[in-house]
mmCIF file as gemmi writes it, N, C-alpha and C atoms, coordinates in Angstrom:
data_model
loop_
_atom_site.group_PDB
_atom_site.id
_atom_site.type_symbol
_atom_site.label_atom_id
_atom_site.label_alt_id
_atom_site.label_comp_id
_atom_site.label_asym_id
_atom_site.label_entity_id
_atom_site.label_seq_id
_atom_site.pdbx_PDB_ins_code
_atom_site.Cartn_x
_atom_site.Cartn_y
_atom_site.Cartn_z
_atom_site.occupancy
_atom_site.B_iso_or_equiv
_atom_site.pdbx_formal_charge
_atom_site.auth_seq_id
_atom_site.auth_asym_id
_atom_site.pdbx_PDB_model_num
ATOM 1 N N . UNK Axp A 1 ? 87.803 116.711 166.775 1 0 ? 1 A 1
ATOM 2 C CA . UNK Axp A 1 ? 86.98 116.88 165.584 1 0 ? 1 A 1
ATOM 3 C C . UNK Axp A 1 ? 86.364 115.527 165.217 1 0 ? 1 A 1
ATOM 4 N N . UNK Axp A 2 ? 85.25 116.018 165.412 1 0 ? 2 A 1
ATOM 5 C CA . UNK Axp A 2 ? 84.128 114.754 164.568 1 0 ? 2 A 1
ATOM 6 C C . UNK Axp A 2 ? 84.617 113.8 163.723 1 0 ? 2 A 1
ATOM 7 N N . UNK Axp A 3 ? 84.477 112.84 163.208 1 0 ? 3 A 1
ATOM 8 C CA . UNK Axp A 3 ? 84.879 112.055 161.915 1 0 ? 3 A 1
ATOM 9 C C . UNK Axp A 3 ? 83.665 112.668 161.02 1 0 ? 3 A 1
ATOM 10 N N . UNK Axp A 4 ? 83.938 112.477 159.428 1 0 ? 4 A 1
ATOM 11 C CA . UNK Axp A 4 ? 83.233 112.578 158.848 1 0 ? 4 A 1
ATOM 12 C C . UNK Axp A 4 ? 81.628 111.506 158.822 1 0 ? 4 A 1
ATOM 13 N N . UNK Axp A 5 ? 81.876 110.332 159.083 1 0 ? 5 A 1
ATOM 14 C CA . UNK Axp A 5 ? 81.268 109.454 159.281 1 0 ? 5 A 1
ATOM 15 C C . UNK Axp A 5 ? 80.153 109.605 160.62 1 0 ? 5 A 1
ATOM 16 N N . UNK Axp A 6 ? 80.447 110.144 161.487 1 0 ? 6 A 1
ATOM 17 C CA . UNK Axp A 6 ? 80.026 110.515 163.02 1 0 ? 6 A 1
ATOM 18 C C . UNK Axp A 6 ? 79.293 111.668 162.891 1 0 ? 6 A 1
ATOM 19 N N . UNK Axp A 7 ? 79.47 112.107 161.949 1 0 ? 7 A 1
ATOM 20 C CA . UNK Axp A 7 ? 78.848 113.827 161.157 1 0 ? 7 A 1
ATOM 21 C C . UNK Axp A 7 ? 77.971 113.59 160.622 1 0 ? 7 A 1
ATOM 22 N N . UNK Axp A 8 ? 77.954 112.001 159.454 1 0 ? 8 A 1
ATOM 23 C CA . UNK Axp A 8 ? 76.752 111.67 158.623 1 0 ? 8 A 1
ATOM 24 C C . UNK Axp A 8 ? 76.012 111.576 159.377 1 0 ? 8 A 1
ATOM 25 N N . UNK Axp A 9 ? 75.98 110.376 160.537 1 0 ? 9 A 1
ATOM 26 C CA . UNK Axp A 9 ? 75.253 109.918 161.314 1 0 ? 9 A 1
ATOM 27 C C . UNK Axp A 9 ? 74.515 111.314 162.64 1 0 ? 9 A 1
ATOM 28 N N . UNK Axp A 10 ? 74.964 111.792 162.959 1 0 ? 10 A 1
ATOM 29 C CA . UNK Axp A 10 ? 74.538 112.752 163.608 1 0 ? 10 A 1
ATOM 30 C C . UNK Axp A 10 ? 73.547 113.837 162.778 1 0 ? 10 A 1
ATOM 31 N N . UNK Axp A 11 ? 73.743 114.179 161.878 1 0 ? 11 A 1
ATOM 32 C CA . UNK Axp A 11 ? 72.909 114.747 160.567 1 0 ? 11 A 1
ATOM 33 C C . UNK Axp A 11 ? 71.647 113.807 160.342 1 0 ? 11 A 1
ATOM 34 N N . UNK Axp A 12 ? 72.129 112.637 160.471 1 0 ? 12 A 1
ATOM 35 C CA . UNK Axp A 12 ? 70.371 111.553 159.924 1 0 ? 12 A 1
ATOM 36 C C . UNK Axp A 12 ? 70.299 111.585 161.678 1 0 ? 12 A 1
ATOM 37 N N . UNK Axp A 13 ? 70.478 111.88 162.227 1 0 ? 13 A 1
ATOM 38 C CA . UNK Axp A 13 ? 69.686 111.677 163.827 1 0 ? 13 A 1
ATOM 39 C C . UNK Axp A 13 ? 68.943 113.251 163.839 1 0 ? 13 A 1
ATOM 40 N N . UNK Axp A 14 ? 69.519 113.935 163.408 1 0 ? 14 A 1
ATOM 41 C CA . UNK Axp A 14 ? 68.668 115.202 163.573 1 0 ? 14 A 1
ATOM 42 C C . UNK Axp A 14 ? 67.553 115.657 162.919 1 0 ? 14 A 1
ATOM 43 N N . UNK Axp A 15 ? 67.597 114.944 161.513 1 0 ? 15 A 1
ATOM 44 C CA . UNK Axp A 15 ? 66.806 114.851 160.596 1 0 ? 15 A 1
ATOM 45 C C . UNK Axp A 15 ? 65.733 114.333 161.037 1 0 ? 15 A 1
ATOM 46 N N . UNK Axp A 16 ? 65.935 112.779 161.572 1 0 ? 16 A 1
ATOM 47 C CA . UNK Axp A 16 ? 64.731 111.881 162.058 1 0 ? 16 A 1
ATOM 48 C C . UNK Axp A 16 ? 64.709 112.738 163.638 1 0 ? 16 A 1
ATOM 49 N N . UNK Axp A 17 ? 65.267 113.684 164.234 1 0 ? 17 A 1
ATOM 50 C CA . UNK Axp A 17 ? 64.519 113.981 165.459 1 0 ? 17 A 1
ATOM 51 C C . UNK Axp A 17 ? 63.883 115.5 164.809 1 0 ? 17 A 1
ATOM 52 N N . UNK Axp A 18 ? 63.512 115.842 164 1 0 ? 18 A 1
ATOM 53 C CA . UNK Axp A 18 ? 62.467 116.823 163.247 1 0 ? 18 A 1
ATOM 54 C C . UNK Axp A 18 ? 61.554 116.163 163.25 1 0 ? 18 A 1
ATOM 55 N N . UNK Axp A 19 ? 61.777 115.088 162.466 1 0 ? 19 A 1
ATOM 56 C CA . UNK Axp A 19 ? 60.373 114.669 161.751 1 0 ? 19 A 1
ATOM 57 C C . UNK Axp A 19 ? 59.564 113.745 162.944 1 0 ? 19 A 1
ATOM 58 N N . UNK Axp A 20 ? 60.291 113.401 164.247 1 0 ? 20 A 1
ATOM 59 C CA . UNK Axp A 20 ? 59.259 112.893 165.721 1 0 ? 20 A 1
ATOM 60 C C . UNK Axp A 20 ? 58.853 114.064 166.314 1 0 ? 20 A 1
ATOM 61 N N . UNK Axp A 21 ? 59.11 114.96 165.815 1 0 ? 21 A 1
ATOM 62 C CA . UNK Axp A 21 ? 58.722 116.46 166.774 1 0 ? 21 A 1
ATOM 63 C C . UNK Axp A 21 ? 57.43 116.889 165.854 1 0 ? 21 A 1
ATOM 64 N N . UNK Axp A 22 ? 57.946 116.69 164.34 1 0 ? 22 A 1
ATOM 65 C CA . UNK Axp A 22 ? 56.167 116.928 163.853 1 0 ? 22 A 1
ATOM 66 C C . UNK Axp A 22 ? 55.644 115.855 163.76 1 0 ? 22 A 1
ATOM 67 N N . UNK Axp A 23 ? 55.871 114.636 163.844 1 0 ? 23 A 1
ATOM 68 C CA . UNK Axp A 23 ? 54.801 113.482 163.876 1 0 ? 23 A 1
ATOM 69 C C . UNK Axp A 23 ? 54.524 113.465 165.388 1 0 ? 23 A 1
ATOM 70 N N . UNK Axp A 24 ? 55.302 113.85 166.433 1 0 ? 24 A 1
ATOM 71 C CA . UNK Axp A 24 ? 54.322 114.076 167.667 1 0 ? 24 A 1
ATOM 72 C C . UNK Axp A 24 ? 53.366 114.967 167.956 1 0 ? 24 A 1
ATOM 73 N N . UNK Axp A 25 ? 53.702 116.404 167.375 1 0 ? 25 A 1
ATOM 74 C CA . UNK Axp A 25 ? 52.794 117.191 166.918 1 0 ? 25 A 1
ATOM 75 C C . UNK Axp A 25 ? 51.567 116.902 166.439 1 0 ? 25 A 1
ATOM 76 N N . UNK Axp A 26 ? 51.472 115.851 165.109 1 0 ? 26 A 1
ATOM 77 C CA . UNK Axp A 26 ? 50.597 115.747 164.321 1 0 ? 26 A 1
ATOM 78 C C . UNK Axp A 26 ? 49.813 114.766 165.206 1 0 ? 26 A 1
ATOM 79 N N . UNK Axp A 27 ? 50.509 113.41 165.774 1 0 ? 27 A 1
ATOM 80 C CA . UNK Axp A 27 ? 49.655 113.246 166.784 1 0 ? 27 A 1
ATOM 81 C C . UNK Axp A 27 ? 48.662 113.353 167.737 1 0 ? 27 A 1
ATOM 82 N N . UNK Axp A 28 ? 49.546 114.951 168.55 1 0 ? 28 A 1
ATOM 83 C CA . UNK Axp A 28 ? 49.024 115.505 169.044 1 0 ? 28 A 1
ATOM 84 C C . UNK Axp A 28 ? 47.401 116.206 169.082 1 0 ? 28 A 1
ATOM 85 N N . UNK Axp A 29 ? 47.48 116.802 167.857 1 0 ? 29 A 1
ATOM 86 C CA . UNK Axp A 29 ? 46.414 117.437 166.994 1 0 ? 29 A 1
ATOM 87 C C . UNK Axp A 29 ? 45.016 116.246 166.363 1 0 ? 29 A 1
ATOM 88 N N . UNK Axp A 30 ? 45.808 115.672 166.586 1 0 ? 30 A 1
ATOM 89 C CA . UNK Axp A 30 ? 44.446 114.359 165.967 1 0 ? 30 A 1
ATOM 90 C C . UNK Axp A 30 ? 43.856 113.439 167.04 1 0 ? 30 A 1
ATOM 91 N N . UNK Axp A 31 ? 44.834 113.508 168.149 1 0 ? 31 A 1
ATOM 92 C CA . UNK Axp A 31 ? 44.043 113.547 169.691 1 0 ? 31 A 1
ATOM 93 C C . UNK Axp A 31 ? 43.113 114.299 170.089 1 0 ? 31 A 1
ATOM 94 N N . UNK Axp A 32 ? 43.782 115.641 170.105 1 0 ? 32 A 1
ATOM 95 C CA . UNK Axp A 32 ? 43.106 116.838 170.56 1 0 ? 32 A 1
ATOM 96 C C . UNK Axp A 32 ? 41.022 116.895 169.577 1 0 ? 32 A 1
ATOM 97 N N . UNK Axp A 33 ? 41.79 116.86 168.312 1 0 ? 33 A 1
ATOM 98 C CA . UNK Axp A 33 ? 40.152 116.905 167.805 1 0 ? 33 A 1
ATOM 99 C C . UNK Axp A 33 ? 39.591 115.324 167.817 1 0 ? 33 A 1
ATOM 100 N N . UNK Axp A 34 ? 39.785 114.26 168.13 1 0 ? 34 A 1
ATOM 101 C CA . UNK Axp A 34 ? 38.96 113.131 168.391 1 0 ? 34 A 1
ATOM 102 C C . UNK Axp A 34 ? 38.819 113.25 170.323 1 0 ? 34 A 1
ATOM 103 N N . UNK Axp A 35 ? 39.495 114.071 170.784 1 0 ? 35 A 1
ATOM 104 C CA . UNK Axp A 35 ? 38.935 114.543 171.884 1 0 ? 35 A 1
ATOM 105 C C . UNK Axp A 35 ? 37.642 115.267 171.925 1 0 ? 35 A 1
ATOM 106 N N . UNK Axp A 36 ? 37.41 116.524 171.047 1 0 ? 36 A 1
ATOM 107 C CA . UNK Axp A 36 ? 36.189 117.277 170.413 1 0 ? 36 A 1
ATOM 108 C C . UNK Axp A 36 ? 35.044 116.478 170.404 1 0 ? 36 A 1
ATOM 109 N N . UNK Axp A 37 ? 35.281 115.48 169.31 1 0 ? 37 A 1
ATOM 110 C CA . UNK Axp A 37 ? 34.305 114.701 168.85 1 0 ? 37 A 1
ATOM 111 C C . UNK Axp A 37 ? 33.94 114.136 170.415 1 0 ? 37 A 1
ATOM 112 N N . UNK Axp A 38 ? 34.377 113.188 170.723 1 0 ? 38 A 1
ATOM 113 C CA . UNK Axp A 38 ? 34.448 112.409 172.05 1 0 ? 38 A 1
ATOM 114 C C . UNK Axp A 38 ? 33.413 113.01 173.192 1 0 ? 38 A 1
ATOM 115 N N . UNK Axp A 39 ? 33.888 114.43 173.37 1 0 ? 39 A 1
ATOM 116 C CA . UNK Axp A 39 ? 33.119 115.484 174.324 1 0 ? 39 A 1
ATOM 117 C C . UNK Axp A 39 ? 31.816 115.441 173.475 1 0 ? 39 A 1
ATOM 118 N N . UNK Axp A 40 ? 32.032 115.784 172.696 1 0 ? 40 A 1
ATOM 119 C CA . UNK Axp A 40 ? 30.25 116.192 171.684 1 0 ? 40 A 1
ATOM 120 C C . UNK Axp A 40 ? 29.697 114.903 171.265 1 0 ? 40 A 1
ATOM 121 N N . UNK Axp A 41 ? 30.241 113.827 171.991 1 0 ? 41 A 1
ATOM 122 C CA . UNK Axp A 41 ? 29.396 112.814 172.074 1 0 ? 41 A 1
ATOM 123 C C . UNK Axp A 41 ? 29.378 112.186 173.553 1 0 ? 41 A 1
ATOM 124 N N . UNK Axp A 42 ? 29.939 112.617 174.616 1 0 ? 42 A 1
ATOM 125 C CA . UNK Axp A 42 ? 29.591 112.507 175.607 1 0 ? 42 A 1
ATOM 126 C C . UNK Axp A 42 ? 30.168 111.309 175.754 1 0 ? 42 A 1
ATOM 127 N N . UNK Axp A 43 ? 31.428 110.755 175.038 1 0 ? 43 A 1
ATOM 128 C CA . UNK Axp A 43 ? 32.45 109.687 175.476 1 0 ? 43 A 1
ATOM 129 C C . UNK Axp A 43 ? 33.406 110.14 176.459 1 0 ? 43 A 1
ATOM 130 N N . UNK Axp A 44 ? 34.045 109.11 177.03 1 0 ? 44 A 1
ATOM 131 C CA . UNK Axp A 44 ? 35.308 109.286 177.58 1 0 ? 44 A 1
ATOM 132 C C . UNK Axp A 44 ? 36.11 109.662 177.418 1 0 ? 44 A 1
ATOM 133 N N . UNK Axp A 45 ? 37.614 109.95 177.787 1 0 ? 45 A 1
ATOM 134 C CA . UNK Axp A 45 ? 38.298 110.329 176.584 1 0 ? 45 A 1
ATOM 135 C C . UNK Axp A 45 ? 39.632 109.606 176.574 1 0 ? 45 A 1
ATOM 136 N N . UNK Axp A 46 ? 39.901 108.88 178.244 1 0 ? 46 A 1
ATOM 137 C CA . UNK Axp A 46 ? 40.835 107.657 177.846 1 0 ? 46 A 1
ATOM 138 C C . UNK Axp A 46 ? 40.096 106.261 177.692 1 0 ? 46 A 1
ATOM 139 N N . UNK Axp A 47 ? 40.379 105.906 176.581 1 0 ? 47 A 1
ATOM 140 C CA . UNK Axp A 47 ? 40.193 104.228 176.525 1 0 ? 47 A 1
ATOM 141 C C . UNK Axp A 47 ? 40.99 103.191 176.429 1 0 ? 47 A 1
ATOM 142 N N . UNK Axp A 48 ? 41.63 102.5 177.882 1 0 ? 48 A 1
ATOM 143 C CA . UNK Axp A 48 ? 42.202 101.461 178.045 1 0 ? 48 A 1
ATOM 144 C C . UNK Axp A 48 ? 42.905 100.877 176.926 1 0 ? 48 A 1
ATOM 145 N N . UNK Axp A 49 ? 41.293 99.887 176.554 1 0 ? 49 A 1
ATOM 146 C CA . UNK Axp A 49 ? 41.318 98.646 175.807 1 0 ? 49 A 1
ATOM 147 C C . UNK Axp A 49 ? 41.999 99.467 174.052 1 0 ? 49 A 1
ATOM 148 N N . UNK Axp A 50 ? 41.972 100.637 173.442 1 0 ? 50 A 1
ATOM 149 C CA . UNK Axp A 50 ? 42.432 101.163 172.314 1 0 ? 50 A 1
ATOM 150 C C . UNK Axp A 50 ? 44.13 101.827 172.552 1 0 ? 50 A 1
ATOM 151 N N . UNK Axp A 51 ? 44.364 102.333 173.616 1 0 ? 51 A 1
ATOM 152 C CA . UNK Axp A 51 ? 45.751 102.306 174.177 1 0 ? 51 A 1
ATOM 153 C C . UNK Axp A 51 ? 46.184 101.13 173.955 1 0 ? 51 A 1
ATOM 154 N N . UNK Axp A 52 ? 45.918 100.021 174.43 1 0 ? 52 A 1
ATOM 155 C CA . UNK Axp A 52 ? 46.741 98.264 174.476 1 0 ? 52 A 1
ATOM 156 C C . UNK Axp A 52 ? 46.827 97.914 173.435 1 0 ? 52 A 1
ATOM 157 N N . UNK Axp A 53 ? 45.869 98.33 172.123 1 0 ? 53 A 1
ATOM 158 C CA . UNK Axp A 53 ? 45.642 97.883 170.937 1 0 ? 53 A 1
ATOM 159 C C . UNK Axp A 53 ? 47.006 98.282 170.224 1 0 ? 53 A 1
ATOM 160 N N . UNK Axp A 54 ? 46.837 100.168 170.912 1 0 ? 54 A 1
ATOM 161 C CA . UNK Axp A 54 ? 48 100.964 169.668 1 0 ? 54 A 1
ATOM 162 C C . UNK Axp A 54 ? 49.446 100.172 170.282 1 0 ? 54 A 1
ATOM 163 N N . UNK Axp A 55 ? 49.559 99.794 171.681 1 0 ? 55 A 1
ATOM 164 C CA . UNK Axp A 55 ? 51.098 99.249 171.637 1 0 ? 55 A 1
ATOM 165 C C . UNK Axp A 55 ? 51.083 98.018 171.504 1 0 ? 55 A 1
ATOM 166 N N . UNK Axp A 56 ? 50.167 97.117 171.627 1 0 ? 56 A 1
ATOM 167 C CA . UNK Axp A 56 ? 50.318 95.541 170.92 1 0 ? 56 A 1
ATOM 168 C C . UNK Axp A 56 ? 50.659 95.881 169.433 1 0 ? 56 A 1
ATOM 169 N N . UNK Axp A 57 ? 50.135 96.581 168.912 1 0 ? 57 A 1
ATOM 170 C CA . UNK Axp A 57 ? 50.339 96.799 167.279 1 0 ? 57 A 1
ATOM 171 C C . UNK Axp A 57 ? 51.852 96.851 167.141 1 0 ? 57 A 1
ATOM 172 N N . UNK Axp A 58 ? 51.69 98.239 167.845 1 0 ? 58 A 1
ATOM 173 C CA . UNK Axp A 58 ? 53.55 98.769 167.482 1 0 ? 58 A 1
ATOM 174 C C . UNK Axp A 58 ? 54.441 97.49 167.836 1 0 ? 58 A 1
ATOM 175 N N . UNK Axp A 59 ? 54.482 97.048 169.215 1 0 ? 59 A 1
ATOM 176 C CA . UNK Axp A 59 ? 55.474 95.976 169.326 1 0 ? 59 A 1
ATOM 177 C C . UNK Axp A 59 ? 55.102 95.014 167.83 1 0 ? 59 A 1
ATOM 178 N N . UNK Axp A 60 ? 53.921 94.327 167.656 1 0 ? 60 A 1
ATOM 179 C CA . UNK Axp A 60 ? 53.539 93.747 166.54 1 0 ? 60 A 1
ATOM 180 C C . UNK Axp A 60 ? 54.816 94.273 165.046 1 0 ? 60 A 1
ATOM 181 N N . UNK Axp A 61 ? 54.576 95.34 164.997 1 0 ? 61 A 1
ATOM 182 C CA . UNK Axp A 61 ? 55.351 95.578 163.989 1 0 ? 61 A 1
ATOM 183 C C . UNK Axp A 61 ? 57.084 96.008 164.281 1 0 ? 61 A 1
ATOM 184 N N . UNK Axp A 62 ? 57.544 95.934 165.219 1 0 ? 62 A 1
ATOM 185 C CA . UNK Axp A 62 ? 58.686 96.412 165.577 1 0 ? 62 A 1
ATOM 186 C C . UNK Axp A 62 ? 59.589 95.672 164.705 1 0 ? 62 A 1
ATOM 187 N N . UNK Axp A 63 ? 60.572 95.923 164.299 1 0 ? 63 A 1
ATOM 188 C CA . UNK Axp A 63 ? 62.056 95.037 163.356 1 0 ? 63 A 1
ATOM 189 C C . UNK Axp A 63 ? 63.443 95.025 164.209 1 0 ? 63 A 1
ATOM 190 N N . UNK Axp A 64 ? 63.272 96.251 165.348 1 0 ? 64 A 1
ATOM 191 C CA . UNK Axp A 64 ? 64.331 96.218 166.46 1 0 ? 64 A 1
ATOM 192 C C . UNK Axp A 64 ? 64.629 97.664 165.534 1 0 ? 64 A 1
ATOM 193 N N . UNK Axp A 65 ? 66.369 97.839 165.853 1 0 ? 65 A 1
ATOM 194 C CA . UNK Axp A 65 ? 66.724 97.108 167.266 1 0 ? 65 A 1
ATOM 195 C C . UNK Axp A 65 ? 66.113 98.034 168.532 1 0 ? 65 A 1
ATOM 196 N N . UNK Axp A 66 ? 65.202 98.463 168.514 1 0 ? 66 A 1
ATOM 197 C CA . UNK Axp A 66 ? 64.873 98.487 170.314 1 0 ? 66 A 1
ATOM 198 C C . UNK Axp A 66 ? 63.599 97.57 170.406 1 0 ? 66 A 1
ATOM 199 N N . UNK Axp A 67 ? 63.944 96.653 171.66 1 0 ? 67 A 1
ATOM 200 C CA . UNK Axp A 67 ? 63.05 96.04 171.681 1 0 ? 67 A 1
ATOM 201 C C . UNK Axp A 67 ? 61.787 96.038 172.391 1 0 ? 67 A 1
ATOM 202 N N . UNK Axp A 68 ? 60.263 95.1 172.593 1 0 ? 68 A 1
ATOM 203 C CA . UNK Axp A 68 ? 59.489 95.181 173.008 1 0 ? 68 A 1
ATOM 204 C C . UNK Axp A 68 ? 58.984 96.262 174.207 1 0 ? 68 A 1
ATOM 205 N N . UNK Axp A 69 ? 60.101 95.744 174.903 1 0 ? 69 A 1
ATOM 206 C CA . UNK Axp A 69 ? 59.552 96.523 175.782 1 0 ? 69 A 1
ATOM 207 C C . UNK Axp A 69 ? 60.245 98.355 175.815 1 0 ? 69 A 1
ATOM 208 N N . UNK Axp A 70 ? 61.273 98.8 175.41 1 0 ? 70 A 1
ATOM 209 C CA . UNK Axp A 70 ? 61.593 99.589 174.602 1 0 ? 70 A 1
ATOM 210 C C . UNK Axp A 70 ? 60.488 100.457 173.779 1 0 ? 70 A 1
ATOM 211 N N . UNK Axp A 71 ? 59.799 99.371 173.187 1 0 ? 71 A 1
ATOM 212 C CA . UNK Axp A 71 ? 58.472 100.338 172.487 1 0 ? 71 A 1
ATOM 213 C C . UNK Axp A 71 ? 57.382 100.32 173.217 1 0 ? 71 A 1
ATOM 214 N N . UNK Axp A 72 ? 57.095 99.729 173.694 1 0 ? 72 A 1
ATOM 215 C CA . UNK Axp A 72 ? 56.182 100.051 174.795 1 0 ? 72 A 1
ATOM 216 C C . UNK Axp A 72 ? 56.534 101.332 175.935 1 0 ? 72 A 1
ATOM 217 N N . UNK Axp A 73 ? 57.46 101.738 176.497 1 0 ? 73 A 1
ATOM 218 C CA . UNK Axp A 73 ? 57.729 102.87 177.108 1 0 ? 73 A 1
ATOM 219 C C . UNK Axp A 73 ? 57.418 103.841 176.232 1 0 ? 73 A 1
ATOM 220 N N . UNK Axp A 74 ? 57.901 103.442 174.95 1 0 ? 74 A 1
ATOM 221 C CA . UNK Axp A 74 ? 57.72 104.362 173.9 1 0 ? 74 A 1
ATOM 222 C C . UNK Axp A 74 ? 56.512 104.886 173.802 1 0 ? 74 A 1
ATOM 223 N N . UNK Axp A 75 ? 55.708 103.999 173.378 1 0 ? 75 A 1
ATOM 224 C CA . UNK Axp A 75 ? 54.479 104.644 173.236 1 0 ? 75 A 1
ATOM 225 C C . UNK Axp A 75 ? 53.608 104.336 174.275 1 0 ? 75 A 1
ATOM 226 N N . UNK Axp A 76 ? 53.756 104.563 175.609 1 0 ? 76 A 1
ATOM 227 C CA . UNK Axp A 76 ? 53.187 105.082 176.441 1 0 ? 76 A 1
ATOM 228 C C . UNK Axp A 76 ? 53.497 105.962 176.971 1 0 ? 76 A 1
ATOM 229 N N . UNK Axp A 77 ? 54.033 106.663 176.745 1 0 ? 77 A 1
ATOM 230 C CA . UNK Axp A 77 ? 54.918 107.664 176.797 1 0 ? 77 A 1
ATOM 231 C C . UNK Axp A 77 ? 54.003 108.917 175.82 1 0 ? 77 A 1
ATOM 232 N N . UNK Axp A 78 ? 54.064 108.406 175.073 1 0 ? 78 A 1
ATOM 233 C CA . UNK Axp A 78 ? 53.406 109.446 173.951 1 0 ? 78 A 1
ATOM 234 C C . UNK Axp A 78 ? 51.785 109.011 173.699 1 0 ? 78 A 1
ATOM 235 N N . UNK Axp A 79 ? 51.29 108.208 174.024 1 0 ? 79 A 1
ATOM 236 C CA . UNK Axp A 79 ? 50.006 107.984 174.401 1 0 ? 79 A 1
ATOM 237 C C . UNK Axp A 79 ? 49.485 109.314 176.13 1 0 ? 79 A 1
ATOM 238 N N . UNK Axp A 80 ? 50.305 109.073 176.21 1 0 ? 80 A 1
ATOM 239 C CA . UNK Axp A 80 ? 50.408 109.999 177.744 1 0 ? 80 A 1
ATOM 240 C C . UNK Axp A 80 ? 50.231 111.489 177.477 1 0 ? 80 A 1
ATOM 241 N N . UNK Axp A 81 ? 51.2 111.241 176.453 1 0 ? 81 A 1
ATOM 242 C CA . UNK Axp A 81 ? 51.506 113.319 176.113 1 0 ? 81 A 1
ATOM 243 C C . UNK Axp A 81 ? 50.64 113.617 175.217 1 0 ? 81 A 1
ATOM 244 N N . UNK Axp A 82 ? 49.545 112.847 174.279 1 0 ? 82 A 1
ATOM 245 C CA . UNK Axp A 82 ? 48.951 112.759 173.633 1 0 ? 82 A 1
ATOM 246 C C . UNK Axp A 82 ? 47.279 113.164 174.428 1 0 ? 82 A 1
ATOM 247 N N . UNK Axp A 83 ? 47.083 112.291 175.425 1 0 ? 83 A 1
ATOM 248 C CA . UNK Axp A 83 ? 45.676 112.205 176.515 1 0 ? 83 A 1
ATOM 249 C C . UNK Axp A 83 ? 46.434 113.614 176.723 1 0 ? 83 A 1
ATOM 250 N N . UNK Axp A 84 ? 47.199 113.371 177.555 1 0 ? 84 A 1
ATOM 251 C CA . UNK Axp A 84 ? 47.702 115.537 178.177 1 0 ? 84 A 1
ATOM 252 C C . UNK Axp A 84 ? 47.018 116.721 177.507 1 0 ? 84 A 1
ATOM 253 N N . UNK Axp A 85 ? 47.916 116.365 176.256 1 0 ? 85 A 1
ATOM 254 C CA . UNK Axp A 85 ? 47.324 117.688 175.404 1 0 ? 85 A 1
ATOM 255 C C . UNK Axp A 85 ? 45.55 117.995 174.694 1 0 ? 85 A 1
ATOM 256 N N . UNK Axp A 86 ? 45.048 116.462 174.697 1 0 ? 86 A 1
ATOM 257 C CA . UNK Axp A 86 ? 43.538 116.101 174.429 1 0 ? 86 A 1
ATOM 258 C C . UNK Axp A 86 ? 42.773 117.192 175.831 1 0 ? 86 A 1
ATOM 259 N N . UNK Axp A 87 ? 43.329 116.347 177.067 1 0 ? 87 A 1
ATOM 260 C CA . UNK Axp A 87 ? 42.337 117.277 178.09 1 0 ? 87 A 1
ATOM 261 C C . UNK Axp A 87 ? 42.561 118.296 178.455 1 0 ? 87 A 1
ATOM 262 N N . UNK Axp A 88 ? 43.912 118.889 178.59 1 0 ? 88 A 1
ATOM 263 C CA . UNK Axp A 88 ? 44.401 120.452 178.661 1 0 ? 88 A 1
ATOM 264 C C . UNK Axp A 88 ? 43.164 121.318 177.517 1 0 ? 88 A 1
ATOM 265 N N . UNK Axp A 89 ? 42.785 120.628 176.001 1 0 ? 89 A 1
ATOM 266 C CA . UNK Axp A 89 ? 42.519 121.405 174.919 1 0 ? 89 A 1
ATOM 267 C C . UNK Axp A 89 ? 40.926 121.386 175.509 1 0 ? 89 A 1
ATOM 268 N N . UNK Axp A 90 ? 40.583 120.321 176.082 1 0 ? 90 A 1
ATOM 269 C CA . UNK Axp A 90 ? 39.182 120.714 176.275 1 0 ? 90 A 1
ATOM 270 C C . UNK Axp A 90 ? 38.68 120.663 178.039 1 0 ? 90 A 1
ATOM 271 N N . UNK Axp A 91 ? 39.686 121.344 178.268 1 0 ? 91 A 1
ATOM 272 C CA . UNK Axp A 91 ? 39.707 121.759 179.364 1 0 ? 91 A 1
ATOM 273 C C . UNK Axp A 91 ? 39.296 123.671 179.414 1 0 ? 91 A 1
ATOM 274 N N . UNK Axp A 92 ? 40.788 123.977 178.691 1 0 ? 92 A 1
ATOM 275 C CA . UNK Axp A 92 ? 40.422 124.946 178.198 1 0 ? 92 A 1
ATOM 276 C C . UNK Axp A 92 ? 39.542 126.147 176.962 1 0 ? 92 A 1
């Protein structure tokens, strides 16, 4: 049996893994329609140099503890699943 303490903590991990499932979501969705735009302007729809920006930032702001490079998998990772769901949407 769990400790009570091991219970709190497992409860705030589940909590914060909701709220990355709708902030990846929401992500998701704000890819997908600046994908829209992008097409109806006859842009690209990956851009390098704005990818490097969003994970220089994030590391920029990181406090730990996972570090640099830690967030960088991170969010290329979800920069990834993000482009995915952009060209799947205007694909189809």
């Amino acid at each position: 049996m769990p400790s009570k303490k091991i219970e709190h903590w497992r409860n705030e991990i589940d909590r914060v893994d909701e709220d990355l499932l709708r902030l990846f979501n929401e992500r998701a969705h704000n890819a997908i329609e600046i994908g829209l735009e992008k097409r109806r302007l006859g842009l690209p729809i990956e851009v390098p140099e704005r990818e490097a920006a969003i994970i220089r930032q994030a590391i920029a702001h990181n406090h730990g503890p996972l570090d640099g490079d830690a967030i960088r998998r991170l969010f290329e990772a979800v920069i990834a699943e993000s482009t995915t769901a952009e060209s799947a949407m205007l694909e189809g």
